[in-house]
N, C-alpha and C positions, 0 to 999 in steps of 0.2 A: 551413318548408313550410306552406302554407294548404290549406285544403278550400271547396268550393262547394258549395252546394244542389245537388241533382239536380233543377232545374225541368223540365218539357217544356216544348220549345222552339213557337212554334206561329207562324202566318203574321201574325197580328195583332200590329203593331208595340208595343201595351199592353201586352201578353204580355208582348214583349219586354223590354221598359221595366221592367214587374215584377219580374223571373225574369232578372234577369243573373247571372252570375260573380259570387263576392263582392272577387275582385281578383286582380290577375295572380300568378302562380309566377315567382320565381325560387329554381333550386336549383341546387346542383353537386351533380357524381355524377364518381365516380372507379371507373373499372374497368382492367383489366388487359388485353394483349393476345389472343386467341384466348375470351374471352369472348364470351357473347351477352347485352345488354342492350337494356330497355325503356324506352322513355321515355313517359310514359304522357299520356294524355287524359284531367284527374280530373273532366270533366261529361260526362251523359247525353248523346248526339247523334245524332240521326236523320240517318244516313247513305245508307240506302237504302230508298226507297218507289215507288211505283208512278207517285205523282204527284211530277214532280219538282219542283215549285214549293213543295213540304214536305218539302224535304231541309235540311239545314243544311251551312254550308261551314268548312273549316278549309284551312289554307295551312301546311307549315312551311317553314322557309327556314333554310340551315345558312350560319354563317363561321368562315372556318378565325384559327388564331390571326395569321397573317402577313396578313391581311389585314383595310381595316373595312368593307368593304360585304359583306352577304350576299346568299345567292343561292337561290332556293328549288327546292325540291328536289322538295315534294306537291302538288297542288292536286285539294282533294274538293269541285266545286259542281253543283247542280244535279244529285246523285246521280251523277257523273261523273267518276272519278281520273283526276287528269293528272299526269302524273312527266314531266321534261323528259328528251330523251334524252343530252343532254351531261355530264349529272351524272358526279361523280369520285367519287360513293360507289355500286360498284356491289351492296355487302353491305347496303342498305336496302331495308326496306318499309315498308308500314303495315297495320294489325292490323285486324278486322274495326271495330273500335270507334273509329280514327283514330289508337292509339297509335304511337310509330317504332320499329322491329324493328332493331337494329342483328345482323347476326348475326360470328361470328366475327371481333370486333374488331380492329382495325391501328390503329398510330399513327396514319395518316391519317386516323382519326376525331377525332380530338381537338378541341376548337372548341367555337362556340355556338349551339346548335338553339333555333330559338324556331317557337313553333307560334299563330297568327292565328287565330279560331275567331268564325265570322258565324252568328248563325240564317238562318232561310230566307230572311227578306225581306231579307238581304245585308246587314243591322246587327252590327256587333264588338262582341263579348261581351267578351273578353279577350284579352290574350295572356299567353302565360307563354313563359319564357327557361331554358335547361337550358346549363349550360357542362358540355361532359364533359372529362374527365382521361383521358388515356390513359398508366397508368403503367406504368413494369417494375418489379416486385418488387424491393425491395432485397437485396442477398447481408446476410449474417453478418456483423456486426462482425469488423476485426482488429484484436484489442486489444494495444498492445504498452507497457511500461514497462523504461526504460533508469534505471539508475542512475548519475549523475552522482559528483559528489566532494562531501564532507560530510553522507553520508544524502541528498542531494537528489534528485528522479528527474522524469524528463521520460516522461509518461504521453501516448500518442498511440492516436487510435482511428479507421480508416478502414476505409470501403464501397468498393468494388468495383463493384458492379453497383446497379441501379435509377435511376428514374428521379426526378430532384427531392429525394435524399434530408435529413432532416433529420436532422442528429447529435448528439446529448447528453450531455454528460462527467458522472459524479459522483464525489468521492474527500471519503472521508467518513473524519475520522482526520489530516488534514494541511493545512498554511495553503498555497491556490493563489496561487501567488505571479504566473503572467501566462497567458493564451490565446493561440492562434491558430487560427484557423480558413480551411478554404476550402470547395471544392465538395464534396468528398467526403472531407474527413479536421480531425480537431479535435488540437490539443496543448494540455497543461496542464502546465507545471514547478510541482511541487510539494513546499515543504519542509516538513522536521520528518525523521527518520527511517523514523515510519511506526509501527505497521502502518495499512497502508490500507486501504480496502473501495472498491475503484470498480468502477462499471457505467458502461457503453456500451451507447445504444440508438439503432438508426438504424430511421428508419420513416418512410414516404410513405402516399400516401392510397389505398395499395390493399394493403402489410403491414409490417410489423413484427417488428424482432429485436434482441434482447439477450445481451448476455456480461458477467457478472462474475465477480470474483475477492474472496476475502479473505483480510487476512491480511497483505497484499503488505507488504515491509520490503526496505531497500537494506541495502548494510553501510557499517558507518563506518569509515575511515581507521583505522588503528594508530597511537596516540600515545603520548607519556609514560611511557615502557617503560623496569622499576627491576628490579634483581636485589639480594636479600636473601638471607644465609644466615645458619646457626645450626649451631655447634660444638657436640658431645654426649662426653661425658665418656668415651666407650669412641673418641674418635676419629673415629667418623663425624658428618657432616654433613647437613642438609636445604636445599635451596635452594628459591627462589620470585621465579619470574618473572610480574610485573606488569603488564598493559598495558590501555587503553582500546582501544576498535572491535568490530568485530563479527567474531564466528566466527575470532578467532584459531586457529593451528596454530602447538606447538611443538618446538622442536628443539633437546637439551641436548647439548654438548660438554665435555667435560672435556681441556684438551693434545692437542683435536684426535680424540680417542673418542668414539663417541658415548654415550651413557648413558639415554637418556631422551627421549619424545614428550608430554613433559605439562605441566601447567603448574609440579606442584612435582618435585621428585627427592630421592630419596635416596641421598649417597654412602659407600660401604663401606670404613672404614680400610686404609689410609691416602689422607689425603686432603689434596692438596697439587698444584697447577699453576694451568693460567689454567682459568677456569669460563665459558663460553660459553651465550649465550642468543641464539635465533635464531626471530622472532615471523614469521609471512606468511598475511595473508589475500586475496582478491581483488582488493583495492586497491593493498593495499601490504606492504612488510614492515620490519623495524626488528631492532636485536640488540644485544647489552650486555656485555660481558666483564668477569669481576672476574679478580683473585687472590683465591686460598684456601689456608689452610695451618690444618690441625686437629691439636691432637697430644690423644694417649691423656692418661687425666689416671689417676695409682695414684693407691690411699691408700695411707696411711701416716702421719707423725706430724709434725708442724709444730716443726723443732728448727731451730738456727744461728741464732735472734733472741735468745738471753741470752747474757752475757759469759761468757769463756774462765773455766772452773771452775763455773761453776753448772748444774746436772745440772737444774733444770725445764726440763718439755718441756709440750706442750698435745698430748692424745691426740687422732685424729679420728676420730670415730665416728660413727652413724646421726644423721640430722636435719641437718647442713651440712657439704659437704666443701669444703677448702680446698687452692685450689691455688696454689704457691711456686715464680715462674717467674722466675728474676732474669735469665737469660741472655736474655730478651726486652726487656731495659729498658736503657737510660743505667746506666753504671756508677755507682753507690750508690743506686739506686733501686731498688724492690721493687712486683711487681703481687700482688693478694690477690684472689682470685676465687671467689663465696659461687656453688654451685649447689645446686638442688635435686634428689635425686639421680634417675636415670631421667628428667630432662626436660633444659628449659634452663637456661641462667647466667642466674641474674639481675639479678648487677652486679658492675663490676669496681671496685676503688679501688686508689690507689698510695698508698706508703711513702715520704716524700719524701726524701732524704735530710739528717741532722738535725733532725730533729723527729719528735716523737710523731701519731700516727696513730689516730682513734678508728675505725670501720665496724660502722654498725648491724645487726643482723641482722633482718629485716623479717616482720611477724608472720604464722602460716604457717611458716614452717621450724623451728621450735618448738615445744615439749609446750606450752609455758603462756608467753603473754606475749610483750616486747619483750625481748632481750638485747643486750649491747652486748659486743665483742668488741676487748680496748683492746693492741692488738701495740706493743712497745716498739721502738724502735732498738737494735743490739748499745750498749753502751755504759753505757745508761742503766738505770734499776729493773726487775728481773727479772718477769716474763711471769707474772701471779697466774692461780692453777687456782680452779677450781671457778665459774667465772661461767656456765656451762649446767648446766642439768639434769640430776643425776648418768644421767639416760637416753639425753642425747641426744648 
């Protein structure tokens, strides 16, 4: 926008010459409908005096956007306003000083006013050029995010109402992978998971609105889904279902019962059928079935490994118990199984049949040190005592 001197305008063409305009306006001006705008005169002008041969003249002249010739609409000379009668703006005037009064705006103003401004002696000082905007307000963003497959999400943000609007996506947190745009509504597919933070702002040249959100996250698919359990020496069991994605929900069966809505479960002796795992989240769901069979483990004392007549036995006491399950194996094979007691098994070894068998006992289950626990085959050299810790 420029300024001019306030010269007084005066009949003497020198005057004139001196004391011009320092150069024409052009501006835009964006108003709303039912508004009342001015478009102003920014130099002094003698508009009405006695003598009209010391009046100064101004013209302005309006064109609509669909059209290029314009057509004017004021004419002040000679101390004399003339307004044509055919004019199609009938909400105009002009103001004591030559500004243009638009009163209670309509789209039909929309266009470009330009105002021709002579001193007395009929010489153009300037012209200036005003485009007005006539906008309607924009509504509210509607901001919406769909979640696709793999975390991915198709983020969209559309206007409603206003006139011209301009729309701006932001998602800060995730790789945009492509746009589209049109008149009133933007999309962006955006991968990674997430969390996102996006704003939506739509705004023209008479307002402005914004909506965000944070935070935003899809879910991910259900994959890779393991079921794990672990036998306990009174019998009962623990299981653990496994899986990738987001906000799983689960559902434990045992032979068809249910047992359980969580990720692990505990089952109460006796524990023995098929063990059901059943994962579902928005996407998808997924499930895994095992067999289970736990048996109770006593103590008691570790005999039937020395030859017919020989009375050594190995006692089982605090610090490792041993369990002797032959009915689970190949006839003449032996399984020996070290736990620690109140927890889990910590490893199984077998007794192969013919051949000696050594099985470490692993540090930790012991008062002091590594021990080595060396079981014979019936047959062969009797089962020597005292290799633990007269404590343990």
């Amino acid at each position: 926008m420029m300024t001019t001197a306030m010269c007084p305008l005066r009949v003497l063409l020198l005057w004139a010459l001196l004391c011009p305009g320092r150069g024409n306006v052009q501006e835009e001006i964006f108003t709303r409908p039912g508004s009342d705008l001015l478009i102003p005169i920014r130099i002094h002008l003698t508009l009405n005096h006695t003598d009209t041969r010391r009046c100064d003249g101004i013209e302005w002249r309006y064109k609509p956007p669909t059209r290029d010739e314009s057509s004017r609409i004021f004419q002040h000379r000679g101390c004399t306003l003339r307004k044509p009668e055919n004019t199609t703006l009938p909400n105009i005037r002009l103001s004591e000083n030559g500004s243009l009064i638009i009163s209670n705006v309509t789209p039909e103003n929309d266009g470009m006013y330009s105002v021709e401004i002579h001193n007395s002696t009929g010489h153009r000082i300037q012209t200036d050029y005003y485009t007005v905007h006539v906008e309607v307000p924009v509504s509210g963003p509607d901001l919406n995010v769909s979640c696709l497959q793999n975390g991915i999400a198709e983020i969209s943000c559309r206007v409603e109402e206003g006139t011209k609007p301009n729309i701006s996506l932001s998602v800060i947190g995730g790789s945009q992978e492509r746009y589209s745009t049109s008149a009133n509504n933007i999309t962006a597919i955006v991968g990674s998971p997430g969390p996102w933070n996006i704003t939506c702002t739509v705004e023209n040249g008479v307002s402005r609105s914004e909506e965000s959100r944070a935070g935003v996250t899809c879910p991910v698919p259900l994959s890779d889904i393991t079921v794990n359990h672990t036998c306990f020496p009174d019998g009962s069991a623990e299981a653990e279902c496994s899986v990738k994605g987001s906000d799983p929900r689960y559902s434990w069966s045992l032979d068809g019962r249910s047992v359980s809505s969580h990720r692990r479960v505990t089952l109460h002796p006796p524990v023995s059928g098929t063990l059901h795992c059943d994962v579902i989240n928005t996407i998808n769901n997924l499930s895994r079935s095992i067999n289970i069979f736990c048996a109770e483990v006593r103590l008691g004392t570790l005999t039937g490994l020395l030859p017919s007549g020989d009375q050594s036995s190995y006692p089982l006491e605090t610090g490792a118990l041993t369990l002797w399950r032959p009915e689970l194996l190949p006839s003449g094979d032996r399984a020996l199984t070290l736990w620690r007691p109140g927890s889990y098994p910590l490893e199984t070894g077998l007794l192969p049949s013919g051949d000696r068998s050594s099985y470490p006992l692993k540090t930790g289950l012991l008062n002091s040190g590594d021990q080595t626990l060396t079981l014979w085959r019936p047959g062969s050299y009797p089962l020597k005592t005292g290799l633990l810790p007269s404590e343990d």
